[in-house]
N, C-alpha and C positions, 0 to 999 in steps of 0.2 A: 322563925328566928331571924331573915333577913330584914322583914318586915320590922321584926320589934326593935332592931340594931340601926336602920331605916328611919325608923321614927326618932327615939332618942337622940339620933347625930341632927335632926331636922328640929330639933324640941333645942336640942345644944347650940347649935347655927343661932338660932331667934332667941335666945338668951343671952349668947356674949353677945350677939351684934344690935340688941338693944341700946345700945347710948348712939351706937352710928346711927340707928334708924331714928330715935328720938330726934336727934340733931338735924337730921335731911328732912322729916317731918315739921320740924319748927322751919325749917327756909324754901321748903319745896312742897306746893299744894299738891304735886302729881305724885308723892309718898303718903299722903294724906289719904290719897281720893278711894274709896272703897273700903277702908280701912278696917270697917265692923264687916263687912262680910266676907271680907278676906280671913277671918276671924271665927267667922261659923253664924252669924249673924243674918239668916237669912232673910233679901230683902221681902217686903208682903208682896208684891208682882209678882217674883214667882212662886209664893205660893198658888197665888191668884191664878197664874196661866198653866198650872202642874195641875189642876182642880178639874178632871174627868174629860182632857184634852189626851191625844195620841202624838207624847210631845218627844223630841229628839233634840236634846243637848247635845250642841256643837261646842267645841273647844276652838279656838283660835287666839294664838298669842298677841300678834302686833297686827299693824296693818298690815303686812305680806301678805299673812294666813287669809285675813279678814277678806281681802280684795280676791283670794284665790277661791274661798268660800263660798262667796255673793251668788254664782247664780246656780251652786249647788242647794243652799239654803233656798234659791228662789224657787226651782224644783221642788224640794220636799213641802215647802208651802203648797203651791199649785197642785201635790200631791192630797194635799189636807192633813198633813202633818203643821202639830203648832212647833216649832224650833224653838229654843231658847240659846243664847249664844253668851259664851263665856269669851273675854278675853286677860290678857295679865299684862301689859305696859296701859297706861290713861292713852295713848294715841289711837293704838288700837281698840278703846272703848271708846271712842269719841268719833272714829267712824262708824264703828258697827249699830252706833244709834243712830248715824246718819242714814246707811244705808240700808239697813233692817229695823224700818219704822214699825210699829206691832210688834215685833218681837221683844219678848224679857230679855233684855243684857246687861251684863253684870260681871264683876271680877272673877277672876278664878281662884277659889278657894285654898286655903294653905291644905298641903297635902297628908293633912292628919286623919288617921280612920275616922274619927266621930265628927269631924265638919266634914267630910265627905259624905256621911252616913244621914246627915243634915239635909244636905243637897239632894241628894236622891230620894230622903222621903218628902222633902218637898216638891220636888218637880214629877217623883214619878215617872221618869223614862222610859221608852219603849226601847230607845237604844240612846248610847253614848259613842260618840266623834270625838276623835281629836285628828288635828293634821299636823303631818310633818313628820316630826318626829318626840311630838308629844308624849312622854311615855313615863305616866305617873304612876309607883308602886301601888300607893293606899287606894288612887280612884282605880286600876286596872283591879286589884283585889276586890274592894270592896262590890265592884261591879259584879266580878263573879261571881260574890256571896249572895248577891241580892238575884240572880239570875236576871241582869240583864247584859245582851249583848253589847259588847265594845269593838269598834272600828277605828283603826287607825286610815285615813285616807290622806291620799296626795301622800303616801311612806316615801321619807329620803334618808338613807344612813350615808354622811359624806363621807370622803376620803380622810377625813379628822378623826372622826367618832369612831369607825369600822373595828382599829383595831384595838383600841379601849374596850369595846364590846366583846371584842373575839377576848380579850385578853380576864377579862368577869363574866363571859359566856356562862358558868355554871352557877353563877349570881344569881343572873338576867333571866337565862333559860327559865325557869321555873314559871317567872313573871310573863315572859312572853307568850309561854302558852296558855298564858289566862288571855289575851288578846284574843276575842271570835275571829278576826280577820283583818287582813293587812293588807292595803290598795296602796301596791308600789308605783309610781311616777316611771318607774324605769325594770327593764329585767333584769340588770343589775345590782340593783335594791333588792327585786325579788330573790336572786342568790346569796346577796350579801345577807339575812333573813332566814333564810332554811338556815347558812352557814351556821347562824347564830343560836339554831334549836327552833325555831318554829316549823312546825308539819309542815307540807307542801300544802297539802290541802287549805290549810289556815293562810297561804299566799296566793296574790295575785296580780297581775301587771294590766292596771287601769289609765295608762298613760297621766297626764299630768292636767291637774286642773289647772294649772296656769295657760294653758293654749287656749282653755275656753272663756280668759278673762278677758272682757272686751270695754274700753271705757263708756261710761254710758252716755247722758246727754251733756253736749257743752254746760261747762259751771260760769256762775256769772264768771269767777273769776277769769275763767280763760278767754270770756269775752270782751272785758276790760282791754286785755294782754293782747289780744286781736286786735283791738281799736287802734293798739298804740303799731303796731306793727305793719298794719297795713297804711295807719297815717302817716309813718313817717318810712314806708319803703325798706324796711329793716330786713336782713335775712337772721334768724334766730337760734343760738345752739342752748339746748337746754341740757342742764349737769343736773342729774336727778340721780337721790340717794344718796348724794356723798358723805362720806367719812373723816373725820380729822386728817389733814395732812393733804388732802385732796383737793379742798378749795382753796390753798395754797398753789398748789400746784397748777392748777384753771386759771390761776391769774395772774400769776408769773406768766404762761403762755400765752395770754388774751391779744396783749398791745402786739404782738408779733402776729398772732393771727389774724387781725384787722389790715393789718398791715399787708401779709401776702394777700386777703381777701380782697382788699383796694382796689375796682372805685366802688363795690357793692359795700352798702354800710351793712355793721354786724350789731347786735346785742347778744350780752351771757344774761343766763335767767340761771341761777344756782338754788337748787333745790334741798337742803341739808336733810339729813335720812331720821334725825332724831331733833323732837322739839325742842327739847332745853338748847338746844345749840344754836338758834338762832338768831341773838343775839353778839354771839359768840364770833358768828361768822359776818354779819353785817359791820361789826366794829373791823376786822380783818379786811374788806373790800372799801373802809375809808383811808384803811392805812396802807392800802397796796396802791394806792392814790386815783380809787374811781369814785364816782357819785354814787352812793351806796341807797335805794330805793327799796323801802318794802311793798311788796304786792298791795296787803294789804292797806295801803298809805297810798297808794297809784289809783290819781283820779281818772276819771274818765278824758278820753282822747277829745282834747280842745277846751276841756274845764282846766288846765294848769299848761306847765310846759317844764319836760325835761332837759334841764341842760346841762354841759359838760359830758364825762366818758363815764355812760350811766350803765351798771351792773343790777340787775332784778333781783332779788333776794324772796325768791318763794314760800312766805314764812303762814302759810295754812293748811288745814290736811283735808288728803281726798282730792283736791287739784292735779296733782302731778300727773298724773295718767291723762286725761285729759290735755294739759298743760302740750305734753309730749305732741301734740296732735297740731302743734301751732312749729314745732321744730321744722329748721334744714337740714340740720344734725342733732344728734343726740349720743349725751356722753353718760353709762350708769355706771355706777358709783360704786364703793366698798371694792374696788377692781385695779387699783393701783394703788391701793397700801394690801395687804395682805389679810383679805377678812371675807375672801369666796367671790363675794360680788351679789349681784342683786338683778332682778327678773329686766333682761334683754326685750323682753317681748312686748313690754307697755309700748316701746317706741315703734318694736316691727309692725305692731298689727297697724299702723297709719303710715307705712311705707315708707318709713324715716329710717335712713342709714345712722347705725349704730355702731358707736366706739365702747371699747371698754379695754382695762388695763388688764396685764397678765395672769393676774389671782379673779377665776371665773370657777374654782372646783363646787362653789355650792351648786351650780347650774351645770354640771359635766353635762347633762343629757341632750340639753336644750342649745348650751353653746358650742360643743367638742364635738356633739355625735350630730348636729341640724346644723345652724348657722354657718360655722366653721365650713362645713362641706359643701356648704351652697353658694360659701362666697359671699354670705349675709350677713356679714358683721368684721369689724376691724380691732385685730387687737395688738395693741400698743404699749409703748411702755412711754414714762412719760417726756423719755426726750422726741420723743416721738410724735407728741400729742398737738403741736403746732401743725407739722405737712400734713396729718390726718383732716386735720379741720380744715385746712385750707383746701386739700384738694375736693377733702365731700362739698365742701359751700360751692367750689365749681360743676363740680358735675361729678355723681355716686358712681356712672356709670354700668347704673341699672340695681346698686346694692339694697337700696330700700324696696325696690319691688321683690326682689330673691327672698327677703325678709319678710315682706308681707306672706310670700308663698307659703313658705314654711309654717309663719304662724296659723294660717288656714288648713293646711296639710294635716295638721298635727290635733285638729279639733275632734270633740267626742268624748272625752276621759269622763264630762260632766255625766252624759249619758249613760256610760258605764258604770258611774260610780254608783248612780242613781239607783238602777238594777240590782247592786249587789246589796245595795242597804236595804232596799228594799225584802229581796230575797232573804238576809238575812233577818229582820222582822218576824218574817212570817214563820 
């Protein structure tokens, strides 16, 4: 009955909102892109790679999931498992074929039983992933029907979601315990979990695959970005992830922070958290009256010259993590408007002192119960956000190494998770 009242409101959703989507479709190729097999249309690849391979569908939404994924997916590879990876924004498809060369990737399917039903007898699964907090009725159902195991890994229930959950627990519950098992980030998740009707048994606290994301080889771009940096003696703050209202905020405080930084010269590199906005925000840093520069557009150091009060506009994906690794400071994002905040740890793991505003609840575990405690991370609000920059461009005072610690401390989750997937397989 859930299931069938479930579908219907999802059948009702995509019928009235048919002229909106029409309309974002004619002006937006990233509403376009996948479109037939978002649809049950499945592409021939994965029939191709489902064809008498021991294959595991992973689930990954955007880039977060995707970057958090990478070297679990690399494991089950090296294990001889074929993966095939699903994600559902175009940014996060457009890495995961960057980063998982050979593997089928592809959108994630609307969540109707018989395009679900599509999926699985095309690919065939040995087991089904999703991370986070992935938690789709028809695929968790239909998975169960078909007898295959589903794993939720990297599990976060936040402080938003908890009590919506506790408050349709007898919804939910039924659904949950079609879930083979849940690899919580935190044992707080894992409680927050049983709370919710899942068995104990069907829980388990894997720590977080975000500790074992480590960026990998310099990208041209960040060597570009080097060039310029080291040729003209620059000390660098990079603002990765931000959210409306934020790079506002970065730039209103810049000429002041140059200013206390004075005689060290400074550059911002702003890194917007969603593609369509970049644009958005490059017009924004011409009219906050700096030289607005896209990466992408930034020649090589001594093939042009920048002049005037030049602002980096980060407008490619898959860089940032890397990028991080060229910082003095580092500022993430979704952290000073109220939207949780965004992974602290791309900057720790290269021993870069880390800002971030008040709204950090997506990352309690990582920010509240580690950093916070170690004295490896600065949180601000944004009147704030000038003495912050200025004092870390002088000296951290040892805060990016406390940061790196943490982030090394904290490695393994991948390992764990690995085992249990494993284990449950067999």
């Amino acid at each position: 009955m859930v299931l069938t009242i479930y579908s219907a409101l999802l059948m009702m959703g995509l019928v009235l909102g048919a002229p909106w989507w029409l309309a974002r479709m004619m002006t937006s190729g990233r509403y376009r892109a996948g479109l037939a097999g978002r649809l049950g249309a499945v592409p021939a690849g994965i029939r191709e790679q489902g064809s008498g391979n021991r294959v595991v569908w992973v689930h990954a939404v955007s880039v977060g999931e995707v970057l958090a994924a990478s070297h679990l997916v690399g494991e089950l590879r090296a294990s001889g498992y074929t993966v095939a990876v699903s994600t559902t924004t175009q940014a996060g498809q457009e890495l995961a074929r960057k980063r998982f060369v050979g593997c089928a990737v592809f959108y994630m399917p609307l969540d109707f039983a018989w395009v679900i039903r599509r999926y699985l007898r095309a690919l065939t699964p040995q087991l089904v992933v999703t991370m986070e907090s992935e938690l789709w009725p028809n695929l968790i159902h239909q998975c169960k029907t078909a007898g295959i195991p589903l794993a939720v890994v990297n599990a976060r229930i936040s402080d938003r979601s908890f009590p919506r959950y506790m408050a349709l627990r007898r919804v939910w519950g039924p659904l949950l315990r079609e879930v083979s098992l849940f690899l919580a980030q935190s044992e707080a998740t894992a409680e927050r979990l049983r709370a919710m009707g899942v068995a104990a048994e069907r829980v388990a606290m894997s720590g977080n695959l975000k500790y074992d994301v480590r960026a990998g080889l310099e990208t041209a771009m960040t060597r570009r970005v080097r060039g310029w940096r080291d040729g003209l003696g620059v000390e660098i703050v990079v603002a990765g992830s931000t959210l409306p209202g934020e790079e506002e905020m970065l730039l209103d405080a810049w000429l002041s922070v140059q200013k206390g930084a004075s005689p060290k010269m400074t550059m911002l590199v702003i890194a917007p958290r969603h593609t369509p906005r970049f644009d958005e925000v490059y017009a924004l840093i011409g009219k906050k009256g700096y030289v607005a520069v896209r990466c992408s557009e930034l020649p090589e150091f001594g093939a042009g010259a920048l002049s005037g009060n030049v602002v980096l506009l980060l407008d490619t994906i898959g860089d940032l993590a890397s990028m991080y690794s060229l910082a003095t400071v580092a500022f993430v994002g979704g952290s000073l408007v109220k939207k949780g905040g965004h992974n602290p740890l791309e900057p720790a793991q290269f021993g870069v002192p880390v800002v971030m505003g008040p709204s950090w609840e997506n990352f309690r575990e990582i920010v509240g119960e580690e950093m916070v405690k170690a004295e490896a991370i600065k949180i601000v609000t944004p009147e704030e956000l000038v003495g912050a920059f200025v004092l870390l461009l002088g000296d951290d005072g040892g805060m990016g190494e406390r940061g790196r610690a943490v982030f090394a401390s904290q490695s393994g989750a991948t390992e764990r998770t690995l085992a249990a997937l494993k284990g449950l397989i067999a």
